[in-house]
N, C-alpha and C positions, 0 to 999 in steps of 0.2 A: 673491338669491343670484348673480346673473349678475356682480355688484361682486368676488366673494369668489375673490382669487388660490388656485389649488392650491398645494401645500407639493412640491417635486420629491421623488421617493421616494429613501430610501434603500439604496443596493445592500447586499444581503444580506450577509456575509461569506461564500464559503466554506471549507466545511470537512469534511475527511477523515476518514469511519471508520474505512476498513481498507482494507486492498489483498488482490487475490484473486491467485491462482497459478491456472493453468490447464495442465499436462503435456499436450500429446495425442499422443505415442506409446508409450504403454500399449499392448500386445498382449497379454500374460502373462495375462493375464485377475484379475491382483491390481487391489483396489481401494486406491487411495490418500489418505487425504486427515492433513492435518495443521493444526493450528489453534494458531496466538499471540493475543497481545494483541491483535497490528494483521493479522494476517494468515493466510488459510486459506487452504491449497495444496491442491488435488484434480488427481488425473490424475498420467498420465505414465510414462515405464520408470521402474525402478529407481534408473537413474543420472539421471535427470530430475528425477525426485523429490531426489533427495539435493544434486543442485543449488540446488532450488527451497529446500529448506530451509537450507543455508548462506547462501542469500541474502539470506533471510527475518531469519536471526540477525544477518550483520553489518547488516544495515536498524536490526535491532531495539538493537545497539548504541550503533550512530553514532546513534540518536535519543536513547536515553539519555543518552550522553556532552553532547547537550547542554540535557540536562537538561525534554524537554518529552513530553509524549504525543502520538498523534499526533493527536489533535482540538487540539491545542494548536498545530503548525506548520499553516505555511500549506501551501497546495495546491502551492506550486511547491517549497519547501523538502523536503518528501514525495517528488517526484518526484527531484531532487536528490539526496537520500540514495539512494531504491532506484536510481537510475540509477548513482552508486558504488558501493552493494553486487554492483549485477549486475558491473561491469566489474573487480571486484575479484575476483568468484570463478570468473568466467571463462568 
């Protein structure tokens, strides 16, 4: 066996199941959470929260529009989108 070259390993693909939201200034003592396809939001004020969820929606758009889910785009194309979502809703 000493003859027998190794095969170099194949790097894995990765890939994306969901993205998580996290609010943390929640004081009201409401509990929040909210769950999509790609994504669950817990935490946050009021206005935090309803942030997190527009954001969550144009995310969930803009991946539709081109047509893939998100274990279907790549890791950076994910980040890409939710980085436009975020700066889109402000």
């Amino acid at each position: 066996m000493a003859g027998k070259k190794r095969q170099p390993r194949k790097k894995a693909k990765s890939t994306v199941a969901g993205v998580v939201g996290v609010g943390l200034d929640g004081e009201d003592g409401h509990t929040r959470v909210t769950r999509t396809e790609e994504t669950v939001l817990v935490g946050g004020s009021a206005e935090t929260h309803e942030r997190m969820q527009e954001t969550a929606i144009r995310f969930s758009e803009n991946l539709e529009k081109r047509g893939k889910t998100i274990q279907e785009a790549s890791a950076r194309e994910v980040m890409d989108l939710l980085r436009d979502a975020i700066e889109k809703t402000g």
